[in-house]
C-alpha positions as CSV (number, residue, x, y, z in Angstrom):
1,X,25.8,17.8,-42.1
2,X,23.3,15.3,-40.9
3,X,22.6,13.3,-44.2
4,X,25.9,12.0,-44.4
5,X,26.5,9.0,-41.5
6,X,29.9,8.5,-39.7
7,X,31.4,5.0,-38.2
8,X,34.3,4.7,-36.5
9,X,35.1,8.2,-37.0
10,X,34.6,8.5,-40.6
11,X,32.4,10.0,-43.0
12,X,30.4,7.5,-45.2
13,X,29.7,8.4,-48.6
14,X,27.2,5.8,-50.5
15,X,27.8,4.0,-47.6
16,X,31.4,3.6,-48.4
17,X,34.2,4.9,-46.1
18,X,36.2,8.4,-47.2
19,X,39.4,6.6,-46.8
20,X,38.5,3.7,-48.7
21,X,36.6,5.5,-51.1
22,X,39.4,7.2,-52.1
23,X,41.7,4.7,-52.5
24,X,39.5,3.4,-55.0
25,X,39.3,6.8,-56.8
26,X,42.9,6.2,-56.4
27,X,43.6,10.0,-56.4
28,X,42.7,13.1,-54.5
29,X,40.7,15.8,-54.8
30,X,37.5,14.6,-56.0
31,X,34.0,15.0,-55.7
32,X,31.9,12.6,-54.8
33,X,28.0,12.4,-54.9
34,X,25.8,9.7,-53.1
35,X,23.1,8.4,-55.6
36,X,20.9,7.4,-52.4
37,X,20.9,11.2,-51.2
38,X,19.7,12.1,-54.6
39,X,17.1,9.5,-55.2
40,X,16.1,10.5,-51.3
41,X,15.7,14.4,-52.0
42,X,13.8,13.8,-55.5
43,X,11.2,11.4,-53.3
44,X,11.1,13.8,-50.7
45,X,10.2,16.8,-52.9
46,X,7.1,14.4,-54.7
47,X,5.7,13.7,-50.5
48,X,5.5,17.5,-50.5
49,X,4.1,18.9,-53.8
50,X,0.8,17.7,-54.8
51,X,0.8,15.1,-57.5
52,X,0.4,16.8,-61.5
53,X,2.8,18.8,-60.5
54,X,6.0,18.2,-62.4
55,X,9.6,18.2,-61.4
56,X,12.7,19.2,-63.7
57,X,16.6,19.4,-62.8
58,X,18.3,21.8,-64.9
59,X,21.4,20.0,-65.3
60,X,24.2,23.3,-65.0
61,X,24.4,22.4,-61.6
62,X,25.5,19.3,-61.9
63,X,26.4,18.4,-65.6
64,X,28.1,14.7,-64.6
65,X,27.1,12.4,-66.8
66,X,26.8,9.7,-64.5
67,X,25.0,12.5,-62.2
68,X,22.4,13.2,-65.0
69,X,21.6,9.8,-65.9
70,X,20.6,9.0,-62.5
71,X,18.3,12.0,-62.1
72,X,16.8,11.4,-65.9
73,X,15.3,8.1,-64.3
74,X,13.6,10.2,-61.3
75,X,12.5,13.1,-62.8
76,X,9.9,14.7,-65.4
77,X,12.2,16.6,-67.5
78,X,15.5,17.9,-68.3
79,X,17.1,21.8,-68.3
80,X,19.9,22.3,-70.4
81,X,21.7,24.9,-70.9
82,X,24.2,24.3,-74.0
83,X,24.2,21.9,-77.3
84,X,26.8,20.2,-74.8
85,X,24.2,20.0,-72.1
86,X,21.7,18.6,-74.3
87,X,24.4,15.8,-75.4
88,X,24.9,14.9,-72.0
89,X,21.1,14.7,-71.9
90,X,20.0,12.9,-75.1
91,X,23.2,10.0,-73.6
92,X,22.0,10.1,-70.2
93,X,18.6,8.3,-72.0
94,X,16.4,11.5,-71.1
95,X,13.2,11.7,-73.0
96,X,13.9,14.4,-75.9
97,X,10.1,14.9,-75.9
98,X,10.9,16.5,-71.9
99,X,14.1,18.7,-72.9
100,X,13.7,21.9,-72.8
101,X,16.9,24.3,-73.8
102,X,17.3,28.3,-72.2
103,X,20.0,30.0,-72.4
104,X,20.5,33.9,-73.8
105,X,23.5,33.5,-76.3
106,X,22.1,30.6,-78.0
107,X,24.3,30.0,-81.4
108,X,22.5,28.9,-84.5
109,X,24.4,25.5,-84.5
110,X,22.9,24.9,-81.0
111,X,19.2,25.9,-82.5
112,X,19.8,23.5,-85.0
113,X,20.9,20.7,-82.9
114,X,17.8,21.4,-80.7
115,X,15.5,21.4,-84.0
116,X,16.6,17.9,-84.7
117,X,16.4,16.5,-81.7
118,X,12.9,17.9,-81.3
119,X,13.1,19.3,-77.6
120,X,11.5,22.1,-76.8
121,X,13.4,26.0,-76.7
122,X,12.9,28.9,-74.7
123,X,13.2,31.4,-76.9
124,X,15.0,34.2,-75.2
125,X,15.4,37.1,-78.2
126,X,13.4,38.1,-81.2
127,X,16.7,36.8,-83.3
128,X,15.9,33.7,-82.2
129,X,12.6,33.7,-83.5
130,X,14.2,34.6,-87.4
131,X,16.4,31.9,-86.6
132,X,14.5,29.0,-86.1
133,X,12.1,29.8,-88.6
134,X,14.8,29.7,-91.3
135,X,16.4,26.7,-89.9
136,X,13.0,25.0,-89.2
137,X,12.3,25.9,-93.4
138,X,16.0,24.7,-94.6
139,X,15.7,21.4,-92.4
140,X,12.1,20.4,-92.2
141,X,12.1,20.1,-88.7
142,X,9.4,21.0,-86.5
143,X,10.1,23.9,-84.2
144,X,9.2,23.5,-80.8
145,X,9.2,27.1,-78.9
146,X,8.2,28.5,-75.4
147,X,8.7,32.1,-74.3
148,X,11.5,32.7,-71.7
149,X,9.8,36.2,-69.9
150,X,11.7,38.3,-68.2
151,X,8.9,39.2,-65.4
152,X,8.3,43.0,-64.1
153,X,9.3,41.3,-60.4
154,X,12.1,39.8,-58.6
155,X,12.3,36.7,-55.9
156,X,13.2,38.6,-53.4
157,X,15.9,37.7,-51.1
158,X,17.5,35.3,-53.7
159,X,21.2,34.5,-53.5
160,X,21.3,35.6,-57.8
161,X,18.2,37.5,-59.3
162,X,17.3,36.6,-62.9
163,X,14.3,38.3,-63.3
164,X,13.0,41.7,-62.9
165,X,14.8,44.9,-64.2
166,X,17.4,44.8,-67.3
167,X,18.4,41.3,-67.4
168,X,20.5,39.7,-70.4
169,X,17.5,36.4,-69.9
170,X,14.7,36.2,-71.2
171,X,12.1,38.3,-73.0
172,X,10.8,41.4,-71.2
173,X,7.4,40.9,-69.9
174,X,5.7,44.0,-71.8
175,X,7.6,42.9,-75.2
176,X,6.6,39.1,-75.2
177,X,2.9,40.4,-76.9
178,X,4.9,41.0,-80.2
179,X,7.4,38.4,-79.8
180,X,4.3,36.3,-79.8
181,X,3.1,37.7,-83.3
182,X,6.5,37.2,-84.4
183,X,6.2,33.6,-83.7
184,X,2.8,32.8,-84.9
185,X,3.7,34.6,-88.4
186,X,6.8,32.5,-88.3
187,X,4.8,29.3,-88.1
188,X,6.8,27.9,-84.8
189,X,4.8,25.3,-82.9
190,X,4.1,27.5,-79.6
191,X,4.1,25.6,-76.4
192,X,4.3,27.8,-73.6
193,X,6.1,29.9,-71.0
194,X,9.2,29.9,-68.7
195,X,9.8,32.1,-66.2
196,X,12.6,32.3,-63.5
197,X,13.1,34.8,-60.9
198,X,15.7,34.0,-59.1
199,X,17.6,31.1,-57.2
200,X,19.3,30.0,-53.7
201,X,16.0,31.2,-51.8
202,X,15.2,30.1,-48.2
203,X,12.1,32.0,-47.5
204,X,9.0,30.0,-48.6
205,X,7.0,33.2,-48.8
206,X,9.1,34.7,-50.9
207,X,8.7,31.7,-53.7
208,X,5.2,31.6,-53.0
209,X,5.1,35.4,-54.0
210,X,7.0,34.4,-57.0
211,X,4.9,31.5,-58.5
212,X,2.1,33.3,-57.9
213,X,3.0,36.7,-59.9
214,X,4.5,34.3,-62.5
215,X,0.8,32.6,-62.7
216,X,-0.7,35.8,-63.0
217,X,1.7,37.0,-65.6
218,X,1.3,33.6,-67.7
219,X,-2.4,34.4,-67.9
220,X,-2.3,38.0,-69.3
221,X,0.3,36.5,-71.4
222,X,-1.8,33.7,-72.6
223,X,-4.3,36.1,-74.1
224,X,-1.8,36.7,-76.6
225,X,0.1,33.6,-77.4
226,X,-0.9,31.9,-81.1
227,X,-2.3,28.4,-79.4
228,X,-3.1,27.2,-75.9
229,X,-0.6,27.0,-73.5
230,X,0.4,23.8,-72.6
231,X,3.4,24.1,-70.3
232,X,4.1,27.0,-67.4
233,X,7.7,26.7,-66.0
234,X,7.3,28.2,-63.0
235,X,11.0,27.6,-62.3
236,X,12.7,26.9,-59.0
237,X,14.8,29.3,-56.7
238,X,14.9,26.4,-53.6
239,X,17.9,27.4,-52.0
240,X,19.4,24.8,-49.8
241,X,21.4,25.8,-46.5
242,X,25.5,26.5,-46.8
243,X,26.0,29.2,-43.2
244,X,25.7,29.0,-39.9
245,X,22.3,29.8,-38.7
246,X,20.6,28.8,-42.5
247,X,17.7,26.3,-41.9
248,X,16.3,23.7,-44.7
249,X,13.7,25.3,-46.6
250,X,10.2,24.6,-45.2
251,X,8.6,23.0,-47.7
252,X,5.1,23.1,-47.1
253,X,3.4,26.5,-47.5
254,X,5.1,26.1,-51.5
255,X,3.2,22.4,-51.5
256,X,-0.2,23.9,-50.7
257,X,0.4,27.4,-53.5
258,X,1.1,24.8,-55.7
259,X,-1.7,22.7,-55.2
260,X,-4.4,26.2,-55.5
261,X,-2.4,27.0,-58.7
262,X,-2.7,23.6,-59.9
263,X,-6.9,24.0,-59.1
264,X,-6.6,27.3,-60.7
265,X,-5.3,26.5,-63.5
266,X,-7.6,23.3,-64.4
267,X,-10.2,26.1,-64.8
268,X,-7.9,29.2,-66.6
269,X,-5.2,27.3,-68.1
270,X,-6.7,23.6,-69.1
271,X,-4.9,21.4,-70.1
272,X,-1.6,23.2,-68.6
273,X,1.0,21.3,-67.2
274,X,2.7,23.0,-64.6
275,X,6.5,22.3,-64.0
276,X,9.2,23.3,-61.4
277,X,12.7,23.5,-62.6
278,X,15.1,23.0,-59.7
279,X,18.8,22.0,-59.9
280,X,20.8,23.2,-56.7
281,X,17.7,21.9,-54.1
282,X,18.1,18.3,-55.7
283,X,21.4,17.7,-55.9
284,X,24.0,20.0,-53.6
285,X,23.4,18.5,-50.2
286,X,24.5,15.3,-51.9
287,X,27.5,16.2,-53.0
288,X,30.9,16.4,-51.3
289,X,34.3,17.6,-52.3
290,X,37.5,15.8,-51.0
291,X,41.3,17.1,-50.7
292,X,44.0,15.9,-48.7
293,X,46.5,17.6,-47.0
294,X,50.2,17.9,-48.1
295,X,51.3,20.0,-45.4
296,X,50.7,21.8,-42.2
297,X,52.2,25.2,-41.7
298,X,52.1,27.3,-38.6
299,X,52.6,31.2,-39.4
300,X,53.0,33.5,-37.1
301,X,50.6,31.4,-34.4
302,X,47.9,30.9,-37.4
303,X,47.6,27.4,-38.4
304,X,47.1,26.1,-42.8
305,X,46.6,23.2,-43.4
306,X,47.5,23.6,-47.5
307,X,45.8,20.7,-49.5
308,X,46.1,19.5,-53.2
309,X,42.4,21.2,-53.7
310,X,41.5,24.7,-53.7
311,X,39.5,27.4,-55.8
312,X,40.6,25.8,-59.3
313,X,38.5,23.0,-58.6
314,X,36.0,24.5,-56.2
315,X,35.4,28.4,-56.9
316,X,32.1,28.7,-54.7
317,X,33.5,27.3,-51.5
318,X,36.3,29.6,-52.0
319,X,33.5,32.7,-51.8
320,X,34.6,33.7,-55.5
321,X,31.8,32.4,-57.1
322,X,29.0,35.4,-55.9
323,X,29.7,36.1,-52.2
324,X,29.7,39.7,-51.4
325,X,31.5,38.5,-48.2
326,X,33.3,35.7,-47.8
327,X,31.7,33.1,-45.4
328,X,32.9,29.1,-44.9
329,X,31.1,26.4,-46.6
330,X,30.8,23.4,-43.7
331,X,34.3,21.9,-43.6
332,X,35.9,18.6,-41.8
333,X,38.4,16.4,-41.5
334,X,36.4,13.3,-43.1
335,X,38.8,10.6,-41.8
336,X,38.5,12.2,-38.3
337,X,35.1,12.8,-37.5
338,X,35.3,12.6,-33.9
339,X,38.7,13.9,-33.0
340,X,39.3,16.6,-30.7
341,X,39.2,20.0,-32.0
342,X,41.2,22.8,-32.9
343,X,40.0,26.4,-33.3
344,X,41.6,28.7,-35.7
345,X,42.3,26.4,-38.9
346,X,42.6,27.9,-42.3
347,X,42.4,25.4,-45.4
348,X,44.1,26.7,-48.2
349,X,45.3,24.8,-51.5
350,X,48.0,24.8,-53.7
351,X,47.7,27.9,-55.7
352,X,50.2,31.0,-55.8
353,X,46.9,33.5,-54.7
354,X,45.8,34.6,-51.3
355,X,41.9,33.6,-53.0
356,X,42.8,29.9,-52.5
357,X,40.9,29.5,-49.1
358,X,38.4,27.0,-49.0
359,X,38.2,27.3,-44.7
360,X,39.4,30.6,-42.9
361,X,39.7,30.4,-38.9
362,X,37.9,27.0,-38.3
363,X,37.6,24.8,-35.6
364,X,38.7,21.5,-36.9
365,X,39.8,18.2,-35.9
366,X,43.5,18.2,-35.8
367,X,44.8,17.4,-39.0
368,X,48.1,16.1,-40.3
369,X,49.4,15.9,-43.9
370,X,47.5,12.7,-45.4
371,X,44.0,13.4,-43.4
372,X,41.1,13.9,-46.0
373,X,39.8,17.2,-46.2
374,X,35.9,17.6,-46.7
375,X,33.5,20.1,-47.9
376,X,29.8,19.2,-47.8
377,X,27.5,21.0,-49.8
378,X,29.2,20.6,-52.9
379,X,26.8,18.6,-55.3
380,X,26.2,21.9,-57.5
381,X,28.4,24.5,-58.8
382,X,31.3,22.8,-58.4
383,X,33.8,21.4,-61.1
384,X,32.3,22.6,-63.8
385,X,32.0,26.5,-62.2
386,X,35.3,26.8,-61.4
387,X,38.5,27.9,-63.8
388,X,40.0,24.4,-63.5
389,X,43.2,25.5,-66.0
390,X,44.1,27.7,-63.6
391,X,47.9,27.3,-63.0
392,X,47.2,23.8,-64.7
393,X,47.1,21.9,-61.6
394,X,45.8,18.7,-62.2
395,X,41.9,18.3,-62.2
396,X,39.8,16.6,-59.8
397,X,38.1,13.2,-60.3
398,X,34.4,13.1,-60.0
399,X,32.5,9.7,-58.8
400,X,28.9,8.9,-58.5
401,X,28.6,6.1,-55.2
């Protein structure tokens, strides 16, 4: 994990070192995310994407309020996914005016919260088009809508599909012509469309593919919709690398689609702005997750090291948050980076199931009880995506350095 620097053997986050860093969190497991890594990735992404182009994070994959704060000052826009998301959001200091809300269960408390906050909703069902035109009427306030479609294609070879098919997200491609009646006869202030395929994608031609069937689709669409369309979500799917043999997603064929859609749509779509939505790609190669160990057990020649972390805190590294099979995030002993290894080391926490495994069969620097525990690529999908009650083990900390 090369964007994380070691001295003396140890793994510096924010510059800090892991031992000392967590003797000022003053408890283990915690996650920890470095605010240089993040303002580094969002800078990075600008160099490669032409300029007009903006750039959203859709907070659910990291939802840390000092996390979201941060990104609100480098970023276009904000994703949420709740009425707690958009909380987070509105405190964070983000710009209601670039808030936009998806989500498929949305309640009518939520639609009202958004309604007076005056972001902008994708709707995602024709109840929700009822809905906020009698809330918009009992209220007064102005309801600003865009179309979540759920496109007649896929991004293929994404790590989770949310487009194409039956999906629960979304509008169905060949219904959102009379969804669109629905919402001009409702009198909703129409604003555009979102689309998202899928996510976790390391093949650039695959997104290029994407974007460019979602362009397509936005301008049959258009033909439709009750005003111009001012805003195409394109959405994300930049996956970023977790397995051996996984490389950093190449960048620039996606930079130069972009910049030809951006031409195109000058001409078919003016006065369009085109947005990305990304949330993994910006923030989980930032973001580490910390346990120490309590004990080292040898069984029957296998060697645990069981920590005070584990699946309750960290359900994706565990391979119980999508994996068909089971594969190791990138695991080390952060406190001793360059000791000599060990092959065959299983991480394990405190929990009474056989799923706890955050490391199976490792090689590892040889670790006693004490040594600090590491699991890199852990910025998104972490706290908040895993059952934390779960035999009510204490929860972890989470600091932004």
């Amino acid at each position: 994990m090369d964007q994380f620097a070691v001295a003396d053997g140890e793994l510096l986050i924010g510059g800090q070192r892991l031992s000392r860093l967590a003797d000022r969190i003053g408890r283990t497991p915690f996650y920890a995310c470095d605010r240089s890594l993040l303002t580094h990735r969002v800078h990075a992404l600008r160099a490669a994407l032409p300029v007009g182009i903006e750039l959203h994070y859709a907070m659910k994959a990291n939802p840390m309020p000092a996390v979201v704060a941060h990104m609100a000052g480098l970023v276009d826009g904000i994703d949420v996914a709740s009425g707690g998301e958009l909380q987070v959001a509105l405190d964070a200091g983000a710009d209601p005016r670039e808030i936009s809300f998806a989500g498929p269960g949305k309640s009518a408390l939520e639609l009202k919260q958004a309604l007076a906050a005056g972001i902008l909703i994708n709707i995602e069902s024709f109840r929700e088009v009822e809905l906020l035109r009698q809330l918009s009427a009992e209220t007064g306030y102005a309801a600003r809508v865009a179309v979540r479609v759920n496109p007649d294609f896929e991004l293929k070879s994404s790590g989770m599909k949310m487009g194409g098919g039956p999906k629960q997200f979304g509008v169905d491609a060949e219904q959102v012509p009379d969804l669109l009646a629905r919402i001009g006869e409702a009198g909703l202030g129409f604003e555009g469309f979102h689309l998202f395929a899928g996510s976790q994608n390391l093949k650039p031609e695959a997104i290029v593919e994407a974007q460019q069937k979602s362009f397509e689709l936005a301008l049959r669409l258009a033909k439709d919709a009750p005003a111009p369309v001012r805003v195409l979500n394109l959405g994300g799917g930049f996956g970023i690398p977790y397995f051996p043999g996984e490389q950093r997603l190449d960048l620039a064929p996606i930079g130069a689609n972009l910049a030809a859609l951006l031409q195109r749509s000058q001409v078919e779509m003016p006065g369009v702005r085109l947005v990305i939505e990304l949330g993994r790609y910006l923030v989980g190669e930032a973001g580490v997750y910390v346990c120490r160990v309590v004990d080292r057990k040898v069984s029957r020649g296998q060697v645990y090291l069981v920590t005070d972390g584990g699946l309750h805190h960290h359900l994706a590294a565990s391979g119980n948050f999508g994996q068909v099979i089971r594969k190791n995030y990138p695991v080390a002993i952060g406190n001793r980076m360059d000791g000599a290894m060990e092959p065959g080391v299983s991480v394990v926490g405190p929990l009474c199931t056989p799923l706890d495994l955050l490391g199976e069969r490792m090689s590892l620097a040889h670790a006693e009880p004490g040594d600090l525990v590491v699991v890199f690529q852990s910025g998104a999908y972490g706290i908040t995506a895993s059952p934390q009650n779960f035999l009510s083990h204490p929860a972890a900390a989470e600091v932004l350095v």
